[in-house]
C-alpha positions in Angstrom: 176.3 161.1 75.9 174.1 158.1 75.8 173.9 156.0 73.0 170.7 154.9 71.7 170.3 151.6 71.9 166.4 151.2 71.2 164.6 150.8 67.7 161.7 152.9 66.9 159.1 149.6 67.3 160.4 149.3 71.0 160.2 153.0 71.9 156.8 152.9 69.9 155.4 149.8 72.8 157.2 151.8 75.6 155.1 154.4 74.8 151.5 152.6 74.8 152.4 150.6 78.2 153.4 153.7 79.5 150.4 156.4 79.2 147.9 152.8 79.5 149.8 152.4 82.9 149.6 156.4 83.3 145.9 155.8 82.6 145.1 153.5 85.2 146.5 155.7 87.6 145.0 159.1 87.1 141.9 157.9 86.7 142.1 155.9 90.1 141.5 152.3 88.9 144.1 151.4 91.1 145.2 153.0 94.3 147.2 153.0 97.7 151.1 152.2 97.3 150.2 149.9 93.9 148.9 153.1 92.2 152.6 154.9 93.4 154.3 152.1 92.2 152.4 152.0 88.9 153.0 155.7 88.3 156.6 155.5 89.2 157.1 152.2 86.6 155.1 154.1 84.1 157.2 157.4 84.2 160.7 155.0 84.3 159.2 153.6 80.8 158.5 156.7 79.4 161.7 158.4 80.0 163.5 155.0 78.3 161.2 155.9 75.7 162.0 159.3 75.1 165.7 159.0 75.4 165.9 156.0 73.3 168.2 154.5 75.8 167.7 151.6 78.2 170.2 151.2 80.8 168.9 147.3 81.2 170.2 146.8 77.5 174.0 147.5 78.5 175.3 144.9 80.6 173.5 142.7 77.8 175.0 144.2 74.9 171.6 144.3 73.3 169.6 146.6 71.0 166.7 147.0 69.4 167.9 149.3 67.0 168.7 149.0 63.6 171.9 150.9 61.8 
């Protein structure tokens, strides 16, 4: 099992980048291979956000949450 390793502020900001990035794309303010790209990012965010876990965070031996 993964161990959380992001604090509820960080998850909080992963969250608002995410659906504003979400945004942009559905409603078509960008689009080609950037809006693709975009949606992908956004969705990669989101699911960091939602697990709580970001594999970035591990070679690093950081977190962002607090015992």
């Amino acid at each position: 099992m993964l161990q959380k390793n992001m604090g509820t502020i960080d998850r909080s900001i992963r969250v608002i980048i995410s659906v504003s990035i979400w945004a942009l794309h559905a409603t078509g303010r960008v689009d080609g291979i950037i809006s693709v790209i975009l949606g992908m990012v956004g969705g990669t965010i989101l699911a960091t956000a939602v697990l709580g876990y970001c594999p970035l965070y591990l070679p690093f031996n950081f977190s962002t949450k607090r015992d």
